[in-house]
C-alpha positions as CSV (number, residue, x, y, z in Angstrom):
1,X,139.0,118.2,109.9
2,X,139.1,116.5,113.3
3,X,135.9,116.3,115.7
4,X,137.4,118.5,118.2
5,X,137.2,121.6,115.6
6,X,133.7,120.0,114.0
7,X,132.4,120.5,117.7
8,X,133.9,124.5,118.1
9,X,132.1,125.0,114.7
10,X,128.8,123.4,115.9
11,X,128.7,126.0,119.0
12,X,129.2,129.0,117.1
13,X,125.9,128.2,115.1
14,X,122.5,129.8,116.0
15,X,119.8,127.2,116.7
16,X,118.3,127.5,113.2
17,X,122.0,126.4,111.7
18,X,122.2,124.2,114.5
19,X,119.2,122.7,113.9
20,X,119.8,122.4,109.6
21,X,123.1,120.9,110.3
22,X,121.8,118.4,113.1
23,X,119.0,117.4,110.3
24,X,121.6,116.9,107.6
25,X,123.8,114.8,110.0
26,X,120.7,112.6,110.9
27,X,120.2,112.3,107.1
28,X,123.8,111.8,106.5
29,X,124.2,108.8,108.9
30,X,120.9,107.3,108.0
31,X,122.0,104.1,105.8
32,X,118.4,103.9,104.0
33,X,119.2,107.6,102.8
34,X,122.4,106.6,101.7
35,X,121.5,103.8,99.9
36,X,118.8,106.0,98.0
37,X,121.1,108.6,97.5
38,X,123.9,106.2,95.9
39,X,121.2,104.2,93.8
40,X,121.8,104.2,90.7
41,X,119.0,106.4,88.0
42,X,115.7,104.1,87.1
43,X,116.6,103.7,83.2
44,X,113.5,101.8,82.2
45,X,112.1,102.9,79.5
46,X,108.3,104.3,79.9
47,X,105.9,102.2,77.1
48,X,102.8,103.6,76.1
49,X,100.5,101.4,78.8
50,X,102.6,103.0,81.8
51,X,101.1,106.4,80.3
52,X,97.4,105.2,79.5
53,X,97.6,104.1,83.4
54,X,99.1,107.2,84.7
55,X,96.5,109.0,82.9
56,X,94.0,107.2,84.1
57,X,95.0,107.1,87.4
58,X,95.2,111.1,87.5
59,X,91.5,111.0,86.1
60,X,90.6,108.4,88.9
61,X,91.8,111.1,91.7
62,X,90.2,114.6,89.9
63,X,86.8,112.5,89.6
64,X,87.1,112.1,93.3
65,X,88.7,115.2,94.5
66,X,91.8,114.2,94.8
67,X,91.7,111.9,97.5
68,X,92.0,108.0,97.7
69,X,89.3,107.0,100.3
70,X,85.9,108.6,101.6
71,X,84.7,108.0,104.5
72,X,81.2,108.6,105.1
73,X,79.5,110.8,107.6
């Protein structure tokens, strides 16, 4: 596929698809995106502390309603 037919396809989109393709182009020629989307899977293993800390964590946040700072009025 040449640019030349890559641009007749573009015009015959509506500008919703136009819009969806644009976004995936932008994501497409984004090197940070590529790089994340080529990284390879994180294999680590999980140990029992990284749970204990999650958990703890998520009890952190619902004892404080879910959010990270308060700001007082």
């Amino acid at each position: 596929m040449d640019k030349q037919h890559a641009h007749r396809l573009l015009d015959q989109l509506d500008p919703g698809q136009f819009a969806a393709v644009s976004h995936l182009l932008e994501v497409m020629a984004d090197p940070v995106a590529r790089a994340l989307a080529a990284a390879p899977d994180d294999d680590e293993p999980v140990t029992e502390e990284d749970r204990r800390r999650f958990l703890e964590g998520k009890a952190w946040f619902r004892k404080r309603n879910g959010r990270a700072i308060f700001v007082d009025a």
